[in-house]
Structures are given as structure tokens and as C-alpha cells.
BAFI-3210 file (N, C-alpha, C; in Angstrom, 3 decimals, decimal comma, padded with zeros to 6 digits):
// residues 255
n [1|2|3|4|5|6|7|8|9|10|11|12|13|14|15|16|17|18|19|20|21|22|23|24|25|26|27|28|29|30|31|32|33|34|35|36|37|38|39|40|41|42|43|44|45|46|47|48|49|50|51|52|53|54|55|56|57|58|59|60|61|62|63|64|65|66|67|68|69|70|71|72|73|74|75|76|77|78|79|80|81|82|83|84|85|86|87|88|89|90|91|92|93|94|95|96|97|98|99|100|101|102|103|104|105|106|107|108|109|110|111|112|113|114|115|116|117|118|119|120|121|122|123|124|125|126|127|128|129|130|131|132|133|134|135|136|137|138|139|140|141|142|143|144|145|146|147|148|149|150|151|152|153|154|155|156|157|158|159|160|161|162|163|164|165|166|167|168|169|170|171|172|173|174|175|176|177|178|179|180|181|182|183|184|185|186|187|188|189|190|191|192|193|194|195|196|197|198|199|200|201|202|203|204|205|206|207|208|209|210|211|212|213|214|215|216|217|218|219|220|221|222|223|224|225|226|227|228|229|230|231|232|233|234|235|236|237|238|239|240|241|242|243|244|245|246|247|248|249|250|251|252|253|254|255]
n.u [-043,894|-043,514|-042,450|-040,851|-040,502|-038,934|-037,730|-034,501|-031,832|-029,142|-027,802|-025,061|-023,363|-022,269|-020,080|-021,362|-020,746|-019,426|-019,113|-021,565|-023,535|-024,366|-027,274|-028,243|-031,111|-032,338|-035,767|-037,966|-040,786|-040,839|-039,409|-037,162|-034,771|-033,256|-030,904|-030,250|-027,527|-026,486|-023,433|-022,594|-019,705|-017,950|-015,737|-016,872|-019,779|-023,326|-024,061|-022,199|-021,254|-023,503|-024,428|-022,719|-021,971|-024,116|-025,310|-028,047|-030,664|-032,686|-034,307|-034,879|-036,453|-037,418|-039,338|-040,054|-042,653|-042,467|-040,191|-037,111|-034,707|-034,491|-034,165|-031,996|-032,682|-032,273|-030,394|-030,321|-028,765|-029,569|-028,455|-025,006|-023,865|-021,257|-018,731|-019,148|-017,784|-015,285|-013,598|-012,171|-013,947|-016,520|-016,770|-016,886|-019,313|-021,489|-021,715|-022,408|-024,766|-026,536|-026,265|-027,554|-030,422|-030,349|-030,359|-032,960|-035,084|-037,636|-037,976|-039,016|-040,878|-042,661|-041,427|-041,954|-041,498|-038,453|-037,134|-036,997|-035,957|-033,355|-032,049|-032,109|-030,129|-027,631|-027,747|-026,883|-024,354|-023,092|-022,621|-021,399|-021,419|-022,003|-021,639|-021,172|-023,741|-025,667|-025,709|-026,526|-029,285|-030,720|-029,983|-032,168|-034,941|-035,189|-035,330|-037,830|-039,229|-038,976|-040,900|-040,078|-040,508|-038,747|-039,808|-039,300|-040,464|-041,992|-042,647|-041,921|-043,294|-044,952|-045,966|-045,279|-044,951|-042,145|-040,379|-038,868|-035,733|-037,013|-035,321|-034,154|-033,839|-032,844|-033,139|-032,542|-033,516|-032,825|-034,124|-036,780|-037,330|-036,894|-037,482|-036,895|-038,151|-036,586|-038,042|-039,690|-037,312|-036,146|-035,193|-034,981|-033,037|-030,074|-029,705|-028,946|-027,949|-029,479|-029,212|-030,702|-030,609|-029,909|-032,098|-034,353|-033,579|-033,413|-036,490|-037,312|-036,365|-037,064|-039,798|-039,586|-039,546|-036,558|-034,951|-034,805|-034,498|-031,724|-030,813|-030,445|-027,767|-026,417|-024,155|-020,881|-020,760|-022,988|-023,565|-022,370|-023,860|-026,065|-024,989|-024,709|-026,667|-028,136|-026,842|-027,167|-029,552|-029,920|-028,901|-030,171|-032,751|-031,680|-030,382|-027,450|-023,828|-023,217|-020,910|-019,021|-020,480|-019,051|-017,127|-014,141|-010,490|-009,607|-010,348|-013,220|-016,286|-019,249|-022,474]
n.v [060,725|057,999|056,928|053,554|051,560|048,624|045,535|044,543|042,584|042,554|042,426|042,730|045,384|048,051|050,637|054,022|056,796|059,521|059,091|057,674|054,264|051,899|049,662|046,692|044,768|042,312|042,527|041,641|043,448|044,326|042,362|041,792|044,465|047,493|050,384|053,333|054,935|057,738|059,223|057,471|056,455|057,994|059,084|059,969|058,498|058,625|055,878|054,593|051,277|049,833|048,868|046,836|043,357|041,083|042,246|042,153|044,498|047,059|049,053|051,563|053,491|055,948|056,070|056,373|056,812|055,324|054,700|052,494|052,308|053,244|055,825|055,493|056,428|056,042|053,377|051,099|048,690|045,635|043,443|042,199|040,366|040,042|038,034|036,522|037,839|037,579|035,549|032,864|030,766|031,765|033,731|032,655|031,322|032,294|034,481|033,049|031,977|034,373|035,051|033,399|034,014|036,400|035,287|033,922|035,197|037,473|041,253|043,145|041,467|040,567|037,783|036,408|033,872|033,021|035,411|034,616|032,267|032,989|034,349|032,628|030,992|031,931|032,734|029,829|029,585|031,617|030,416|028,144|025,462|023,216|023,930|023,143|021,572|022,993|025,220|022,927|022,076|024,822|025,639|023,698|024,721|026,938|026,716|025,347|027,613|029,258|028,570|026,137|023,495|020,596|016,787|014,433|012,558|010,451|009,280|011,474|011,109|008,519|008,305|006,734|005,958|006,381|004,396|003,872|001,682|000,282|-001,423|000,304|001,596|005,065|008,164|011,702|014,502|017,216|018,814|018,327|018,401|017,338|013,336|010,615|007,014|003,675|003,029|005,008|006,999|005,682|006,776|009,350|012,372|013,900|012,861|012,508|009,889|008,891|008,039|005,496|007,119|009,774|010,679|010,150|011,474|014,061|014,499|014,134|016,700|018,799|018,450|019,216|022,143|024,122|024,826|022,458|020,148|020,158|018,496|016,277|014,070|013,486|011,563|012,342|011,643|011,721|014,580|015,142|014,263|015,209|018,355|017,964|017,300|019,752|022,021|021,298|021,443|024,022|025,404|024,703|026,350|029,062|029,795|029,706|028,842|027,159|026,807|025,044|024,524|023,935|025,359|027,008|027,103|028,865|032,398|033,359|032,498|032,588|032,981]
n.w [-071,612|-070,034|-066,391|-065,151|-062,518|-061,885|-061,059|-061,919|-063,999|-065,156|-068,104|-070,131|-071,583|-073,606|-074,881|-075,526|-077,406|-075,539|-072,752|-072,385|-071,582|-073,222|-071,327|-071,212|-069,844|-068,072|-067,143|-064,874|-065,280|-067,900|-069,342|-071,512|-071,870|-073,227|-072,168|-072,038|-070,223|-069,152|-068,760|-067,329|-067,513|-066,335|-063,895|-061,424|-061,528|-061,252|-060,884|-060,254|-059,258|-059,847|-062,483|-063,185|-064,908|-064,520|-062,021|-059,962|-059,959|-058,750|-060,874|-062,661|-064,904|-067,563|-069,670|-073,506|-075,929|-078,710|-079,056|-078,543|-077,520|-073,514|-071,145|-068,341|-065,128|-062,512|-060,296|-058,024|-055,836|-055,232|-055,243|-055,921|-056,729|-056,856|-056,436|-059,081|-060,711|-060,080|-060,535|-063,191|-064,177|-063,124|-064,495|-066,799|-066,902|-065,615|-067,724|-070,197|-069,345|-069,181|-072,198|-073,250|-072,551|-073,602|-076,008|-076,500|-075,784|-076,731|-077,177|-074,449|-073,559|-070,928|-068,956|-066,220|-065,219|-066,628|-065,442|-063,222|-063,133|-064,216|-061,955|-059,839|-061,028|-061,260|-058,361|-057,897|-058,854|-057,897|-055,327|-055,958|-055,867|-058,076|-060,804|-063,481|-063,447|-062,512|-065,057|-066,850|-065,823|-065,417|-068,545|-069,587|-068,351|-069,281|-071,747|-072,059|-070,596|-072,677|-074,772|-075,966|-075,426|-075,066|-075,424|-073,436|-072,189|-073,985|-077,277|-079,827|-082,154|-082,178|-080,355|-077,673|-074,128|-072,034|-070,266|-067,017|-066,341|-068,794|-071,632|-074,451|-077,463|-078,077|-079,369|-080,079|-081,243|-082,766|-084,892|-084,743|-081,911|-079,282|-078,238|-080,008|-080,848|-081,544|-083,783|-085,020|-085,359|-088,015|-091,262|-090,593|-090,046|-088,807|-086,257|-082,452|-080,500|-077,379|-074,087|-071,734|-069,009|-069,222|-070,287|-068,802|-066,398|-067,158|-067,981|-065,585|-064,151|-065,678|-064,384|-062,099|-059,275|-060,038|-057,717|-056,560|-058,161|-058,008|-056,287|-057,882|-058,452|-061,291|-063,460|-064,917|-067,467|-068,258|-067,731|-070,178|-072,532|-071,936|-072,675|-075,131|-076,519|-075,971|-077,117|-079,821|-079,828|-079,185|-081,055|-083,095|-082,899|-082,604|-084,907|-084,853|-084,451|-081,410|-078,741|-076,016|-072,921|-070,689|-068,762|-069,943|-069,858|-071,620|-074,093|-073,126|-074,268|-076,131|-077,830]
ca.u [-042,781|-043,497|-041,334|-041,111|-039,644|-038,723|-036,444|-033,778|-030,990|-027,975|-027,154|-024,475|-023,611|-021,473|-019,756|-021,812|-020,589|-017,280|-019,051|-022,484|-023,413|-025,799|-027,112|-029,064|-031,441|-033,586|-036,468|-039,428|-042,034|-040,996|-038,472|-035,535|-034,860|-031,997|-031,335|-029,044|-026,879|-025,821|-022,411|-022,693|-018,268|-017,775|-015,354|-017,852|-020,802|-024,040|-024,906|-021,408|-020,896|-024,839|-024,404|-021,931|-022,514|-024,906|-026,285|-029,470|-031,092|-034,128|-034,439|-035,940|-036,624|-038,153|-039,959|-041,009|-043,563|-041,958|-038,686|-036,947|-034,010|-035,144|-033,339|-031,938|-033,002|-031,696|-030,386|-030,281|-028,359|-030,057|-027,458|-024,160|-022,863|-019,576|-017,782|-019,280|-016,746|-013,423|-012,915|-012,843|-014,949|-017,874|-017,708|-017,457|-020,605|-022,616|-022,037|-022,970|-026,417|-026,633|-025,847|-028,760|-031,073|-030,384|-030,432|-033,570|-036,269|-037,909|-037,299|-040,625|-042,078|-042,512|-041,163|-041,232|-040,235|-037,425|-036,018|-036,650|-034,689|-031,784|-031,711|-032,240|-029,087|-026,606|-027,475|-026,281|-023,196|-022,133|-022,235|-020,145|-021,850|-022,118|-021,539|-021,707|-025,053|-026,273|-026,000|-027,805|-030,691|-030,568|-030,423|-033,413|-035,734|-034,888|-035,874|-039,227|-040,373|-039,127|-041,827|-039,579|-040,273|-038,309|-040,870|-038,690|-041,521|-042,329|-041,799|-042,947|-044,020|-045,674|-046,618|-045,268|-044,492|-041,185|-040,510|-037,534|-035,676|-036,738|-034,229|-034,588|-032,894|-033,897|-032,596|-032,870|-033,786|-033,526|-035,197|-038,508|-037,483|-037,302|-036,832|-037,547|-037,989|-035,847|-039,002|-039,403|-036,069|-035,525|-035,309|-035,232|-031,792|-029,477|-029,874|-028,441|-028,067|-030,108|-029,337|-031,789|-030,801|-029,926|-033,850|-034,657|-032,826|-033,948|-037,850|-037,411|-035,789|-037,939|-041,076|-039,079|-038,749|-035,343|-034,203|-035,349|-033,607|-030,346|-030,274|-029,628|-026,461|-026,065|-022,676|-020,071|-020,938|-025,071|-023,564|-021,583|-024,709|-027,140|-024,414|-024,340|-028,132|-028,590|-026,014|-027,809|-030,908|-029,544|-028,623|-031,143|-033,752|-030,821|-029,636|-026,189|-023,133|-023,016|-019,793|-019,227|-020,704|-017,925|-016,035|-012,592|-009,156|-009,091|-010,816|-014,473|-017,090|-020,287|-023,589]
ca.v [059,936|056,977|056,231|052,700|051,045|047,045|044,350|043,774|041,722|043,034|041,384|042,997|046,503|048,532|052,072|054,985|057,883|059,586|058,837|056,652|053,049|051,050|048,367|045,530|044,059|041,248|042,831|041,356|043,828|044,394|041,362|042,516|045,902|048,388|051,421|054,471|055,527|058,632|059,582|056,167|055,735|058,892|058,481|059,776|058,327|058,024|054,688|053,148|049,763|048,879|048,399|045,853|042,551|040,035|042,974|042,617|046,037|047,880|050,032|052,867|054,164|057,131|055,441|057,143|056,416|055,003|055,008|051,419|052,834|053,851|056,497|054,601|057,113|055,169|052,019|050,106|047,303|044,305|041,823|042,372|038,666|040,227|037,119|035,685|038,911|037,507|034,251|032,760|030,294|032,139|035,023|032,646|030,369|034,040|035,350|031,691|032,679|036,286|035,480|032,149|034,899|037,044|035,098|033,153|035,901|038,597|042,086|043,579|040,928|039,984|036,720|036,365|032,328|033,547|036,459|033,913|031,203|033,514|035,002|031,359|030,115|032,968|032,520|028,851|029,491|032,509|029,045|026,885|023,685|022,186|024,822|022,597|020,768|024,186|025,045|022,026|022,529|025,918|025,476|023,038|025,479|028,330|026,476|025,369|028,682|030,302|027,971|025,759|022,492|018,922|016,080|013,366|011,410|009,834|009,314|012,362|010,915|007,469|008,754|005,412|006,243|005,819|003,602|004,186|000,427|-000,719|-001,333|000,794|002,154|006,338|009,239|013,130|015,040|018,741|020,056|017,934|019,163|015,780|012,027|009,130|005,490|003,513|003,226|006,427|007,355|005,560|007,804|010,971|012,814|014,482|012,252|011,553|009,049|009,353|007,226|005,985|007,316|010,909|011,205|009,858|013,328|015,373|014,159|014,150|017,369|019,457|018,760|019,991|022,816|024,559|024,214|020,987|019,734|020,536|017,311|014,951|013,670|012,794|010,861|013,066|011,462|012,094|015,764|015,762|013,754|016,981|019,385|017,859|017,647|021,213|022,703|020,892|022,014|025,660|025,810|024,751|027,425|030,130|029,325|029,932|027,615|027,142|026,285|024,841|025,053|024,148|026,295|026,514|027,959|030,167|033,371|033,556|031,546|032,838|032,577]
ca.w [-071,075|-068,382|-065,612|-064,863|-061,760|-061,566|-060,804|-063,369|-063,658|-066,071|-069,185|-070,885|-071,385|-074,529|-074,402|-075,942|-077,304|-074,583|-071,473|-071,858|-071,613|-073,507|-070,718|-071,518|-068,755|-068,132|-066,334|-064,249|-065,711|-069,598|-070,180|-072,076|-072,532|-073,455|-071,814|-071,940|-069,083|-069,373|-067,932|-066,354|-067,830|-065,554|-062,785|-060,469|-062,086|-059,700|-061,128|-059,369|-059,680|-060,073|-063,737|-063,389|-065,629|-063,521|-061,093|-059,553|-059,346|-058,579|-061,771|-062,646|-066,275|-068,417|-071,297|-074,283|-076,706|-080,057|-079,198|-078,603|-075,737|-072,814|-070,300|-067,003|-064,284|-060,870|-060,333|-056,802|-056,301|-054,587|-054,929|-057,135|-057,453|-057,246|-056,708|-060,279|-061,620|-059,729|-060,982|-064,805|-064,364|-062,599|-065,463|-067,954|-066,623|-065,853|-069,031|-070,965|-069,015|-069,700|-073,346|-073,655|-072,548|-074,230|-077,654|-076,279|-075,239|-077,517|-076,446|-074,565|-073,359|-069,896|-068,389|-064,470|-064,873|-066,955|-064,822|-061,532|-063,247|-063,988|-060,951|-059,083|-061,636|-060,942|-057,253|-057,463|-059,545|-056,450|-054,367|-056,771|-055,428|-059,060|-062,097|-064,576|-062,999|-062,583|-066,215|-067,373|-065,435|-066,713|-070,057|-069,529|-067,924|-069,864|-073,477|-071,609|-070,661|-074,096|-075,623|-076,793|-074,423|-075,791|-075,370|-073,368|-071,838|-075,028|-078,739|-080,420|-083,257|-081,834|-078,816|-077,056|-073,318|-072,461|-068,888|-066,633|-066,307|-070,117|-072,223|-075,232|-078,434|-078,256|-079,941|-079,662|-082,720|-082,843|-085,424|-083,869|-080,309|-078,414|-078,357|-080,908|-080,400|-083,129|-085,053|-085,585|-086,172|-089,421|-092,613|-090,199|-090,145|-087,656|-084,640|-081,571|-079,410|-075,882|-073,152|-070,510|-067,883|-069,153|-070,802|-067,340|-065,890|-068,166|-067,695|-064,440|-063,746|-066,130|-064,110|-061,381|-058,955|-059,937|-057,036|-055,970|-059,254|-057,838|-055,090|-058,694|-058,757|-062,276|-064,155|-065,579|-069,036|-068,354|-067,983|-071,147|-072,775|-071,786|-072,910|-076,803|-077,515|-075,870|-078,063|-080,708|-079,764|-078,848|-082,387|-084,451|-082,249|-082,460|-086,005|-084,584|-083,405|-079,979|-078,002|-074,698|-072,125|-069,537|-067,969|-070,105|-069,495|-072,351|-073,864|-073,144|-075,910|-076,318|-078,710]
c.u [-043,226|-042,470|-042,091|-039,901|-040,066|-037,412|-035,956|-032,434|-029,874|-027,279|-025,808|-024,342|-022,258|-021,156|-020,799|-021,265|-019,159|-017,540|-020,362|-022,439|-024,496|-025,864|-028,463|-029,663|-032,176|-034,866|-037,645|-040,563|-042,199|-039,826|-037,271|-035,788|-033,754|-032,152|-030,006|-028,778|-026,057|-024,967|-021,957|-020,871|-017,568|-016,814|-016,455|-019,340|-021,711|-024,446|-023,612|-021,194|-022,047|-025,096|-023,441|-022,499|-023,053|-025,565|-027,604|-030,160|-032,602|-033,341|-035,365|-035,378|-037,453|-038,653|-040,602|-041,163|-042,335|-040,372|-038,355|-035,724|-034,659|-034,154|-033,362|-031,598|-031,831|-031,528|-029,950|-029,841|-029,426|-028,828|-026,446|-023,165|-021,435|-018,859|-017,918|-017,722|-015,634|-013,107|-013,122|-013,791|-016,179|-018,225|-017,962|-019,045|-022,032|-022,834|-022,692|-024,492|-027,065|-027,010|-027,420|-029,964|-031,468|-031,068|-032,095|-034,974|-036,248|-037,754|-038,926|-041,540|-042,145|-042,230|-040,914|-040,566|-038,608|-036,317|-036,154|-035,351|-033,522|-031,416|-030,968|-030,489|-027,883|-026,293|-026,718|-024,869|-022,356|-022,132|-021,400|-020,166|-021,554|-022,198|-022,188|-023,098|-026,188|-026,506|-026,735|-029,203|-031,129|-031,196|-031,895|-034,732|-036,044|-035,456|-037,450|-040,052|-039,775|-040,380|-041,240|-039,217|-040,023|-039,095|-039,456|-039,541|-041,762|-042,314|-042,652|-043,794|-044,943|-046,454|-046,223|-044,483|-042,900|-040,570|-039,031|-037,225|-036,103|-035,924|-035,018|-033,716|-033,655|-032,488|-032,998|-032,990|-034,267|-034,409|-036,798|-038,522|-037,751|-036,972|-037,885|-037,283|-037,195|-036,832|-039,012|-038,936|-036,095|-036,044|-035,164|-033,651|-031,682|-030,245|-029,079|-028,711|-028,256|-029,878|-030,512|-031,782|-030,661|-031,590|-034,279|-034,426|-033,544|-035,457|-037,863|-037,263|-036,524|-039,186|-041,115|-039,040|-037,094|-034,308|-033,935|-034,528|-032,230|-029,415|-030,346|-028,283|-026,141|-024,987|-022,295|-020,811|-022,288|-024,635|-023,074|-022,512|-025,876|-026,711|-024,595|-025,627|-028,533|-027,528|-026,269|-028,914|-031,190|-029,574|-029,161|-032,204|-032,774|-030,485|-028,066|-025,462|-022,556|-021,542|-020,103|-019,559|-020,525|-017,186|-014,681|-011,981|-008,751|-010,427|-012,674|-015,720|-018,344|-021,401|-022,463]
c.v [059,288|056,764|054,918|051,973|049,100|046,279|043,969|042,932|042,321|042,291|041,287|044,454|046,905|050,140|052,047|056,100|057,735|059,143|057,801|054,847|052,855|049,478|047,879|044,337|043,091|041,808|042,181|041,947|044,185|043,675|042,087|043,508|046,244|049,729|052,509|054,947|056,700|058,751|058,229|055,388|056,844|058,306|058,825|059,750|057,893|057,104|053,635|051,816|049,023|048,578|047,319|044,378|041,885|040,849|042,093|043,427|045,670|049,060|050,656|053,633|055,062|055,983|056,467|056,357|056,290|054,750|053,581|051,566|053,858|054,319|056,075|056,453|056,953|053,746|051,554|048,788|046,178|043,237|042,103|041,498|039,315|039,159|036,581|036,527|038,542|036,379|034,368|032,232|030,989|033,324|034,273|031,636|031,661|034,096|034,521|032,084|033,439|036,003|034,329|033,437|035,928|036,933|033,819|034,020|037,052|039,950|042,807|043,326|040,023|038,396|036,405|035,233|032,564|034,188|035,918|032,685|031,893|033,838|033,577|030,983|030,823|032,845|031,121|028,601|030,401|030,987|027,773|025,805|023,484|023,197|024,464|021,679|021,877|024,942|023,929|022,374|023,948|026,134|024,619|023,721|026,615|028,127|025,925|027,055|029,489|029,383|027,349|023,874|021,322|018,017|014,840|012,298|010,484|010,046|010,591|011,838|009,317|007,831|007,864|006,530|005,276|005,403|003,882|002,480|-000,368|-000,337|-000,721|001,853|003,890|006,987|010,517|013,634|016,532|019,395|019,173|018,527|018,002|014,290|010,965|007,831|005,414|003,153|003,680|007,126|007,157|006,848|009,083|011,332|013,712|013,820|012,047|010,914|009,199|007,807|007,179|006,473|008,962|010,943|010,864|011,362|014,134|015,809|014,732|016,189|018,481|019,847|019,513|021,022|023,132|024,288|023,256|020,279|019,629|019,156|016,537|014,779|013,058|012,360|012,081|013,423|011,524|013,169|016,220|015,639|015,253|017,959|019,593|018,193|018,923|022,524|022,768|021,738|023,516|026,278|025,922|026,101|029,149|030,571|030,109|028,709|027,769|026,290|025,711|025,226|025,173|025,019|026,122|027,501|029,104|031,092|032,883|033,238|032,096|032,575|033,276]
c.w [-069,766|-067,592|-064,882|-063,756|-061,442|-061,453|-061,689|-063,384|-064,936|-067,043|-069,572|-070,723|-072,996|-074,140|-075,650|-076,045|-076,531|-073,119|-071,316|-071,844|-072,196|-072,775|-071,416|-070,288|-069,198|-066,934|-066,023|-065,278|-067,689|-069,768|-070,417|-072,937|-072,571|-072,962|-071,718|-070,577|-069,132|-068,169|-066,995|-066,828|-066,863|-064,540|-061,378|-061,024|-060,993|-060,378|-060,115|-060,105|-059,939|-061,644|-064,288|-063,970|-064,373|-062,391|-060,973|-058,777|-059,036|-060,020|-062,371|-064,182|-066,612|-069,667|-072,312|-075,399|-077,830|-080,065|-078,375|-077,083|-074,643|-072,024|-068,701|-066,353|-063,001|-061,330|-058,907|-056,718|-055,202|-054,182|-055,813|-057,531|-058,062|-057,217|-057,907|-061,015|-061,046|-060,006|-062,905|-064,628|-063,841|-063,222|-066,175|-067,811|-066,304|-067,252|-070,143|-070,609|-069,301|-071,461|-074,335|-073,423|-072,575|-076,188|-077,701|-075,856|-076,628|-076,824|-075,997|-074,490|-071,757|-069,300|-067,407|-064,492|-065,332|-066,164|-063,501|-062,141|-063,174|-062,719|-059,671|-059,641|-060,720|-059,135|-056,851|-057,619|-058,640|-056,212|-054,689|-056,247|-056,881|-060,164|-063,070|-064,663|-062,721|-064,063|-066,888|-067,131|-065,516|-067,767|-070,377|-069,363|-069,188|-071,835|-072,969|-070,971|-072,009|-075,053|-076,297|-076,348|-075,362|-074,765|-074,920|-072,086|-072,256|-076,074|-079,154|-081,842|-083,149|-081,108|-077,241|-075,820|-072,814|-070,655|-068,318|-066,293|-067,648|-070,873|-074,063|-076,368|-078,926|-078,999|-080,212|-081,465|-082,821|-083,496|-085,169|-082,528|-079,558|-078,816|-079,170|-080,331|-081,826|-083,803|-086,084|-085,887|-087,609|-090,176|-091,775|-090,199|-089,125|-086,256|-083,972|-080,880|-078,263|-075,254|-072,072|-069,832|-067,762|-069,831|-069,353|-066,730|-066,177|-067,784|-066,739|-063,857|-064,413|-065,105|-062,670|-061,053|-059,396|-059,361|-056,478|-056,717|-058,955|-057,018|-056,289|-058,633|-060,314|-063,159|-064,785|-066,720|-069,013|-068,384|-069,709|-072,128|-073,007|-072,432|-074,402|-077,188|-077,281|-076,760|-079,625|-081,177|-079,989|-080,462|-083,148|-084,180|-082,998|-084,099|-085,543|-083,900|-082,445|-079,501|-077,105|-074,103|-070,889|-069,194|-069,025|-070,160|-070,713|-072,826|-073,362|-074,738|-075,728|-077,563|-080,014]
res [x|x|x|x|x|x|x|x|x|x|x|x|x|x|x|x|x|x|x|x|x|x|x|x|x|x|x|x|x|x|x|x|x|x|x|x|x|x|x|x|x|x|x|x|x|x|x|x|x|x|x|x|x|x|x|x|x|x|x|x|x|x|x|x|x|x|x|x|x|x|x|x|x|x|x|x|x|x|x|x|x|x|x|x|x|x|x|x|x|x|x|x|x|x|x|x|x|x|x|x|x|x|x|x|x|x|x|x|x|x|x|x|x|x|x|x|x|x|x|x|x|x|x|x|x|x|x|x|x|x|x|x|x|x|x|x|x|x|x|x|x|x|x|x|x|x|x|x|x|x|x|x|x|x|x|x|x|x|x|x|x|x|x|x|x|x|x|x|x|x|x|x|x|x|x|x|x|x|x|x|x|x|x|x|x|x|x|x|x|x|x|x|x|x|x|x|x|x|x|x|x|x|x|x|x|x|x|x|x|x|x|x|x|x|x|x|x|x|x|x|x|x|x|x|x|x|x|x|x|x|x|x|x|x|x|x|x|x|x|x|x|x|x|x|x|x|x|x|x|x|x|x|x|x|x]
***
């Protein structure tokens, strides 16, 4: 039995049994893992409030050989983005996060860009500068380091580079992962329509710092634009149908 201590971030969590928890982290040193909390539904449970959804601990595990749950030891909070937990919108824009990377990483396999983006996102969404501009760029990142990068430079299937200021008839195409000229469109199926100035964004904002990404200002309808083909996109990767990814007034939407 190993004990392993790293930086994790809190996905999710289910009861166990009359008193445990099964949590679900995103960790620095083994990605996404699951781990048993014993007694952790206890009223005086020593884990506290550090298992709360969106934590960011210091955690500390037992590992054993062959066995897929691992036994949560300690947990330390770092940071516990309690305010994401007192509003709707800032659980339901967390948990939209929590739930992409969850259904977007393998379990067991390390990802530091991964568990910095979340961490980076969650920190912008406490600050409720731009939610929904914070989810985009997000969701952008987060399908480039799962190995899953959309090609909006240029046509994927020409190769033709694609100029900011020419006028030009493009279109997104999930199951290729990226943008066509109308060439290359014909005969292909399930397309949408890309504007210049959101593939512009997109380009742009990809090659981007995170946070650097954040000083765009981009149109409502360039946000709503980002929201359709990544729902698109989300879907075809996921094979599941994806909801919104605005903020809305009723229950909670997930993968």
C-alpha cells in the first residue's frame, strides 16, 4: 500500500454505504481518481468541509495495488471557492466544469495543463468578471489539451490559410474537428456556419495564455456562436447531448 500526497481539485462526490463518500478528484500527480472517505457523512467528520464540490486540497491517499478506489487519508483545504456554492449561477457554471472534466480525461493519467486550467477557470468564475467568456475559453483549452485540438487557422482539408479581414464563406465540422472553406464543404454533412470574426477568437485565443485570453471582449452573438459548435463538438467526442452552457434559472444541466 502507497501513500500518495498531491494537489487535487474536487469533482463530484456520492454517498457510500450509512456514513462514507465516494469523491472524485482531479489531481496534479494521477489525473482523475476516486477515493473513499470513510465516515467523511459523520457529523463530526475530520475531513470537514474539505470535500466540498470545487475544493482545492492538498490530498493524501493509501493506494493499493489492483484495486481502482483508493482510501482518502487527509485532506487540506487550499482554497474552498465557497462563494461558487452560494449562488445558482456560480454552482451551475462550476459544476458545467467539474462535469467537462470529468467526461473529457481518462482516469489515471496525469494532466498538469488540465488541473491548471480548472483551477485557473474556477478562480475566474469566484470573480464573476465574465462567466460566460470564462467558459468559452474553457471549453477551448480543455478539448486542446485532451488531444482533441479544432484546426481554425486553416481548411483542414485544403490546407488554405485562413486571413483575418478576407471575406470568406467557412464552416465548422465536428466530426473532422475544425473549419472548412466552402470548397471543401460540399458533399460533407453536419455543418455549421463559422463567422470571421468568431474563428478569428477562437484562433486567436487558443494560442493564448489562459489568462491573457481573458482581456477579449468578444459580441454576445460570437459568444453564442462558440457555445453551438462546442456543444457540437462536445458531443460528437463525448457521444452524449450536451446542454447549455449559460447559466439558467432552472434545475442544474449537465453531460
Amino acid at each position: 500500500m502507497a501513500l500518495l500526497s498531491t494537489p487535487a481539485i474536487v469533482l463530484g462526490s456520492m454517498r457510500l454505504g450509512e456514513a462514507d463518500k465516494l469523491i472524485t478528484f482531479f489531481t496534479i500527480k494521477r489525473g482523475k481518481l476516486k477515493g473513499v472517505a470513510q465516515g467523511a457523512r459523520r457529523m463530526k467528520s475530520r475531513f470537514g468541509a474539505s470535500l466540498e464540490p470545487f475544493t482545492h486540497c492538498t490530498l493524501i491517499i493509501f493506494e493499493k495495488g489492483g484495486e481502482k478506489l483508493a482510501r482518502i487519508n487527509q485532506t487540506d483545504i487550499l482554497h474552498s471557492f465557497q462563494p461558487l456554492r452560494e449562488d445558482w449561477s456560480g454552482i451551475e457554471s462550476a459544476s458545467r466544469m467539474a462535469d467537462l472534466t470529468v467526461h473529457m480525461t481518462p482516469d489515471s493519467e496525469p494532466n498538469p495543463e488540465i488541473f491548471n486550467l480548472l483551477l485557473q477557470g474556477l478562480t475566474f468564475l469566484e470573480g464573476k468578471k465574465d462567466p460566460i467568456l470564462t467558459m468559452m475559453l474553457f471549453i477551448n483549452r480543455l478539448i486542446m489539451y485532451s488531444g482533441y485540438q479544432c484546426r481554425w487557422d486553416a481548411c483542414l482539408k485544403c490546407q488554405y490559410p485562413f486571413k483575418t479581414g478576407v471575406r470568406q464563406t467557412l464552416y465548422f465540422s465536428p466530426s473532422a474537428g475544425g473549419t472548412l472553406c466552402a470548397a471543401c464543404a460540399k458533399n460533407t454533412t453536419t455543418l455549421t456556419p463559422l463567422s470571421q470574426s468568431t474563428r478569428a477568437f477562437l484562433s486567436a485565443t487558443q494560442k493564448m495564455d489562459y489568462i491573457q485570453s481573458h482581456r477579449f471582449r468578444p459580441s454576445s452573438d460570437m459568444l453564442k456562436e462558440c457555445e453551438t459548435l462546442f456543444r457540437q463538438y462536445l458531443a460528437h467526442i463525448t457521444g452524449k447531448p450536451i446542454q447549455r452552457f449559460s447559466p439558467q434559472p432552472t434545475s442544474a444541466l449537465h453531460l
